[in-house]
C-alpha positions in Angstrom: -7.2 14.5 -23.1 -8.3 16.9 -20.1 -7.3 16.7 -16.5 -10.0 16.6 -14.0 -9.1 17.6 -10.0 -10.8 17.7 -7.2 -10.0 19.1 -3.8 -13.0 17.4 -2.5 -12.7 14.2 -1.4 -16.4 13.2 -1.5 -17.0 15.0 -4.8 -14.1 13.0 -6.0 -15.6 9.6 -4.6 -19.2 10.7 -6.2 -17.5 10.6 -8.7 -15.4 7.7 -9.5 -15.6 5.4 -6.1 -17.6 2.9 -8.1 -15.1 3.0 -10.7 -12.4 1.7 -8.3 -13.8 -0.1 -6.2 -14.2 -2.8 -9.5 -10.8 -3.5 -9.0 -10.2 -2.4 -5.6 -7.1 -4.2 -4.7 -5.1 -2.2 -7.3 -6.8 0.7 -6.7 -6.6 0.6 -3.1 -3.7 3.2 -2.1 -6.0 5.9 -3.9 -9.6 4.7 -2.7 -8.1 4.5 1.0 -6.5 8.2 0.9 -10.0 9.6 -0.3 -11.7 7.8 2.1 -9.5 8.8 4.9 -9.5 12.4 3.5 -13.0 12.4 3.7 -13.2 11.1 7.0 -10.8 13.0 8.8 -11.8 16.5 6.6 -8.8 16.8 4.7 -8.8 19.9 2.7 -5.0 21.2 2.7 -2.6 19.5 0.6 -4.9 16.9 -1.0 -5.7 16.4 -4.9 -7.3 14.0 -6.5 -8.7 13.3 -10.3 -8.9 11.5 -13.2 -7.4 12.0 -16.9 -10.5 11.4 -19.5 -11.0 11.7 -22.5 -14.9 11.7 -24.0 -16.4 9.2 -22.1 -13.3 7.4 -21.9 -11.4 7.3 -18.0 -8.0 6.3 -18.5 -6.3 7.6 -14.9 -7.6 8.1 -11.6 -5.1 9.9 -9.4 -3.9 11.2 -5.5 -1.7 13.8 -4.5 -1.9 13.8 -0.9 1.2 15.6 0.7 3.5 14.4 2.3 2.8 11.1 0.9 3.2 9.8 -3.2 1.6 10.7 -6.2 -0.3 7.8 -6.7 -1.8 6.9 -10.5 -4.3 4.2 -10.8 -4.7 2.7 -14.5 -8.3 2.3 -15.3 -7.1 1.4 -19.2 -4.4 0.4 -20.5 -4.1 2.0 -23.9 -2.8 5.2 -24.3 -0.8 5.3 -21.5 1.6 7.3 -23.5 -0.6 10.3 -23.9 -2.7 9.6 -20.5 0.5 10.0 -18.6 2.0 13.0 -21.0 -1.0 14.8 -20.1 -1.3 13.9 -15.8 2.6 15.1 -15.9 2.3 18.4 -18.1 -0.8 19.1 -15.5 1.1 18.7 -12.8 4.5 21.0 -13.9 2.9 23.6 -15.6 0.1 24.3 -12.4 3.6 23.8 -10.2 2.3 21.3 -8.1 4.7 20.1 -5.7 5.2 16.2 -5.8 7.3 14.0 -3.0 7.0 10.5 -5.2 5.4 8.8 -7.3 3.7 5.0 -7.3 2.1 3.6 -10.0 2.5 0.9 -12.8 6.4 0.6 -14.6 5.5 1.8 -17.7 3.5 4.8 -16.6 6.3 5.5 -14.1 8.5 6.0 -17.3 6.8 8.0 -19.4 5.2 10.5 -16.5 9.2 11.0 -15.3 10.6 12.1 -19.0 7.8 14.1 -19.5 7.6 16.1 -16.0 11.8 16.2 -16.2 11.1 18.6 -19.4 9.5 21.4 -16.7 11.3 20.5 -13.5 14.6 20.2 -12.8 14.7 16.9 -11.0 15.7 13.3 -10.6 13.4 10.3 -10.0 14.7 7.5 -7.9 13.5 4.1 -7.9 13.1 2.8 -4.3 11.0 -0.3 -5.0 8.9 -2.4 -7.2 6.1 -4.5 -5.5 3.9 -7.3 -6.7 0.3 -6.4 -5.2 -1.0 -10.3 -4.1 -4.8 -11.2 -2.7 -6.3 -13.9 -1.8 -10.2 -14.2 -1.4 -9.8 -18.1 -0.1 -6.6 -19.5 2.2 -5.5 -23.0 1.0 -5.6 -25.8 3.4 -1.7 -25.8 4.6 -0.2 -27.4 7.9 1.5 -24.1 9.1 4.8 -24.3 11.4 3.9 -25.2 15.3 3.1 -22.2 17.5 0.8 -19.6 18.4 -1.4 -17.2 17.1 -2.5 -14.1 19.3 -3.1 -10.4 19.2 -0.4 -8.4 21.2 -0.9 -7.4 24.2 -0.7 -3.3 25.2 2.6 -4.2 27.6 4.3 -5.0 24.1 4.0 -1.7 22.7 7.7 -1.3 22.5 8.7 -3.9 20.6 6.1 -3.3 17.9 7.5 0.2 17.7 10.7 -1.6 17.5 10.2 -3.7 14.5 8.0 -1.3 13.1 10.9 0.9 12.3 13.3 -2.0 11.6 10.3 -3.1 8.7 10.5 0.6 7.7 14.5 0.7 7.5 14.5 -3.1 5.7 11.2 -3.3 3.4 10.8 0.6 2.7 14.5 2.4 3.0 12.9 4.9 5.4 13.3 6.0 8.8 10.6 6.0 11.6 10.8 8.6 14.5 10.8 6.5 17.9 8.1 8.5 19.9 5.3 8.6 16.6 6.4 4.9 16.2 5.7 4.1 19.6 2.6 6.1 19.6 1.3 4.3 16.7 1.9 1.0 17.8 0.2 1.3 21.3 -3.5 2.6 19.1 -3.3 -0.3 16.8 -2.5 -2.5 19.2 -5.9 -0.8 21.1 -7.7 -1.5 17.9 -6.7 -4.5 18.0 -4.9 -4.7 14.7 -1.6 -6.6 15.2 -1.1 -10.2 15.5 1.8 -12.1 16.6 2.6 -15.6 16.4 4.8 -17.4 18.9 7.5 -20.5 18.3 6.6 -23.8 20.7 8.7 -22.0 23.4 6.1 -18.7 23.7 8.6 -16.1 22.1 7.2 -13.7 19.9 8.4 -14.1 16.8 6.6 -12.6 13.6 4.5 -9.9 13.7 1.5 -8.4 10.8 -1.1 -5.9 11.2 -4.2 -5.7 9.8 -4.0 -1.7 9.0 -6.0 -0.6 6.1 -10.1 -1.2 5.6 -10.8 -0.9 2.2 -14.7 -1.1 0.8 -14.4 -4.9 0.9 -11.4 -6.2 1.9 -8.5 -5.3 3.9 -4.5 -4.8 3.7 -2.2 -6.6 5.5 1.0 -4.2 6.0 4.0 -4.5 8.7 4.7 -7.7 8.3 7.8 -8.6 9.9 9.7 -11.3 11.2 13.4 -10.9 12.6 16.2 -12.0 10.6 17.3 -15.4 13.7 13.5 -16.5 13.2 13.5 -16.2 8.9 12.9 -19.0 7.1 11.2 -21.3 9.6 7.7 -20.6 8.4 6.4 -18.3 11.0 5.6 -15.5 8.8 3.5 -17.9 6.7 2.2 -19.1 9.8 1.2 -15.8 10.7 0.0 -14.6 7.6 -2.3 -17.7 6.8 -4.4 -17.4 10.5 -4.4 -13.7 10.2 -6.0 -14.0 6.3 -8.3 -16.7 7.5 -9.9 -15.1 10.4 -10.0 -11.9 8.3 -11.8 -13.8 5.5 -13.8 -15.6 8.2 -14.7 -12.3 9.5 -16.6 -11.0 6.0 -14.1 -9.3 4.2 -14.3 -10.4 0.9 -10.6 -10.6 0.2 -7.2 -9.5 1.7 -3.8 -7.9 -0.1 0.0 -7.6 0.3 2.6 -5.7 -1.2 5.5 -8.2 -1.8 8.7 -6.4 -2.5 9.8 -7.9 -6.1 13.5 -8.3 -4.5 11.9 -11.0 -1.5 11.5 -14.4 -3.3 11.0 -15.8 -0.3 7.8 -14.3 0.9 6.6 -14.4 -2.3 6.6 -18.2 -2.0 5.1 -18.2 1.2 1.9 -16.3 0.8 1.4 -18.0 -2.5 1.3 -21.4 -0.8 -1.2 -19.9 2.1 -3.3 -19.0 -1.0 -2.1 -15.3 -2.0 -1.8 -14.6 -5.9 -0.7 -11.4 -7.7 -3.2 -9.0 -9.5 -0.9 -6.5 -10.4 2.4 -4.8 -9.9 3.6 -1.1 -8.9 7.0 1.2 -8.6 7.8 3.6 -6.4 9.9 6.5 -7.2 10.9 9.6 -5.0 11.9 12.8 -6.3 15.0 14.9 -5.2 15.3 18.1 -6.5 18.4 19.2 -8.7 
């Protein structure tokens, strides 16, 4: 098996965008980082490729710093040997990795491989069930309202922005940047709110990242007095309907594995799962 990089993003996508965009809402994280790569110009700092074999593409892969290696499986077999190969590629050329998210199995074998060059240790932060839905179910969601946020509530999406980070992703948020962010999505009109019968905000989800066809729905957050009442669901089934009503062919959610609950709910608005990943990070020994 042979390794394959690019530091081009759009000689990369020439290459292998119609691969994954045939099962785009598992490849996703790595067809959105070339796309935004190639967008924004992105030179420093970004890798992508593929490990093949013949004719045969077994991984398609992005190593754009500071964020995750990320491995997409294009097929199954030989995983084994696919991922011996990515990780020897990756320690013997010294190339620096923060993480690393892709499927469980693949996580394995890439980590005691890579360990045998690098003295380091993988940590498991999270495994996440990635759902879609391509047609919302005809439910009766919880009374309330549905509405984008206004630009005088940037603060309290910058709030709950970094309590979602703290709670769903173990990782901190600077204030300013958080604040920053929130104020140009909100612009862009990317994040919806829904309100009880008594007008208080209270669930928030943003409609963040355009894929080819579909979109994923990130940020979704409800505070911890206001769980359990449905408003999330509530939330989440408008925002997938207009999205769907909108052209997108189909819309995705990473589910943390550890959140029964939400599972439930998106399922019953229509959401099923395609697929599952891990995330590790790596801290130096």
């Amino acid at each position: 098996m042979v390794v394959k990089e690019y530091n081009s993003a759009r000689a990369f996508l020439d290459d292998y965008e119609s691969v994954l965009i045939e099962h785009e809402p598992v490849s996703q994280l790595v067809l959105y980082s070339a796309y935004h790569c190639y967008r924004d110009q992105v030179t420093d700092n970004a890798l992508f490729g593929a490990v093949l074999e013949e004719e045969n593409i077994y991984l398609i892969f992005c190593n754009v710093m500071p964020y995750n290696l990320v491995i997409y499986v294009e097929k199954s077999d030989n995983i084994l040997q696919s991922s011996i190969a990515l990780a020897d590629f990756f320690a013997k050329n010294h190339i620096t990795i923060n993480g690393l998210n892709t499927k469980y199995d693949l996580c394995q074998s890439f980590v005691e491989q890579y360990k045998k060059y690098v003295s380091c240790t993988f940590v498991e932060k999270l495994g996440l069930d990635i759902m879609e839905i391509r047609q919302v179910n005809e439910v009766k969601p919880v009374d309330g309202a549905y509405r984008l946020a206004l630009p005088e509530e940037a603060k309290l999406v910058a709030e709950w922005m970094i309590e979602f980070q703290m709670e769903a992703l173990t990782s901190e948020m600077d204030y300013e940047a958080a604040l920053q962010k929130a104020t140009k999505l909100i612009e862009e009109g990317k994040i919806h709110f829904y309100e009880d019968i008594e007008q208080k905000v209270v669930s928030m989800a943003v409609a963040a990242r355009k894929l080819a066809h579909g979109i994923a729905i990130t940020y979704v957050f409800t505070p911890e007095e206001y769980r359990g009442k449905g408003y999330a669901a509530a939330n989440i089934y408008y925002l997938s309907k207009e999205l769907l009503e909108q052209g997108y062919e189909f819309c995705t959610i990473f589910v943390d594995k550890k959140n029964p609950l939400s599972f439930r709910a998106y399922e019953k608005v229509g959401y099923k799962v395609v697929d599952s990943v891990y995330e590790y990070k790596v801290v130096p020994t």
